[in-house]
C-alpha positions as CSV (number, residue, x, y, z in Angstrom):
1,X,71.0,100.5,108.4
2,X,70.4,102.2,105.5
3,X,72.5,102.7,102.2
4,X,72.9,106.4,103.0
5,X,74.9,105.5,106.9
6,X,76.6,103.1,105.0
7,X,78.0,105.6,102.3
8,X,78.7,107.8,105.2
9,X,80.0,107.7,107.9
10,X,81.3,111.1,110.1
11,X,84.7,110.8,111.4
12,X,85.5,112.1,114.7
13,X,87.4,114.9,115.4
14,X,90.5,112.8,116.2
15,X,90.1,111.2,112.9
16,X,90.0,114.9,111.0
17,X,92.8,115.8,113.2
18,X,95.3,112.9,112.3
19,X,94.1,113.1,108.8
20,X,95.2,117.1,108.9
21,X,98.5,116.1,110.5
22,X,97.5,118.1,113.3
23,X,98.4,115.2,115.9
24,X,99.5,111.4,115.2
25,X,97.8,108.4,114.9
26,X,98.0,106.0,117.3
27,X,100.4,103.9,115.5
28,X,102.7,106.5,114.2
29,X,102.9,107.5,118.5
30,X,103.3,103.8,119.0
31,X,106.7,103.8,116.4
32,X,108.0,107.3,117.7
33,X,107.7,105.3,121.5
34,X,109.1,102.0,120.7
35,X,111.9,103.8,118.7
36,X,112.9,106.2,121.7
37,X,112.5,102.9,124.4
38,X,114.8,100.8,122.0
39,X,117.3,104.1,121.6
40,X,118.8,102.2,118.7
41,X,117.9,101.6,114.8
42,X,115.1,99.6,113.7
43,X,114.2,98.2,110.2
44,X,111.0,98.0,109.1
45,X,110.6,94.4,109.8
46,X,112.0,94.9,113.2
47,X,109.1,97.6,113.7
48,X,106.8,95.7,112.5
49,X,107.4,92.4,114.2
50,X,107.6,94.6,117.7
51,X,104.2,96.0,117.4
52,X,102.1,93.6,115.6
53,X,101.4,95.4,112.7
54,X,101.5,94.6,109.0
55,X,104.9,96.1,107.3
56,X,103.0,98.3,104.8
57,X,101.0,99.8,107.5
58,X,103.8,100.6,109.5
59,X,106.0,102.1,106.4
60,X,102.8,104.4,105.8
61,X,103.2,105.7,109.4
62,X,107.2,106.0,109.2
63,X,106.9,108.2,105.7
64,X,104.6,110.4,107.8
65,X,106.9,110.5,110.8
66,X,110.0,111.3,108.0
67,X,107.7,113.5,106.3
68,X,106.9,115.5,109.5
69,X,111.0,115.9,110.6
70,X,110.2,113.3,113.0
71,X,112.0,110.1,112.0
72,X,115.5,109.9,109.7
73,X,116.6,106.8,107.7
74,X,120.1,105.4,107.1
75,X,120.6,102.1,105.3
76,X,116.9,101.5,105.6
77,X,117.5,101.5,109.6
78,X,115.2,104.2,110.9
79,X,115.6,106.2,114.4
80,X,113.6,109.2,115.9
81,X,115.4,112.7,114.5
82,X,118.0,114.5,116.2
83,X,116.2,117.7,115.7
């Protein structure tokens, strides 16, 4: 492999698309389903424990979510919107 494919690499079009905020990642899908199968409030360890995931990675996807209307925040418990 050369220096240039390592410098580069193209992303896929589902990779530009989740970058845009066209559609979500697979994790933030992951949070907004666990959140609506639990129907109750989760903290952020709570989320993270349930899917396996580190809790920065999973706070990156949640200020997404909140960023896109998506999730809400109360007493650092989060749940989907009620938009």
């Amino acid at each position: 492999m050369s220096l240039e494919q390592l410098i580069y690499k193209p992303k896929s079009l589902r990779d530009r698309l989740v970058e845009l905020g066209v559609i979500m990642g697979k994790l933030e899908e992951t949070i907004v389903s666990t959140l609506k199968t639990t129907g109750d409030q989760l903290t952020l360890a709570e989320l993270s424990e349930r899917l396996g995931e580190s809790e920065k990675k999973v706070f990156k996807a949640l200020r997404k979510l909140f960023q896109k209307g998506q999730v809400e925040s109360e007493n650092r418990r989060y749940r989907l919107s009620s938009q």
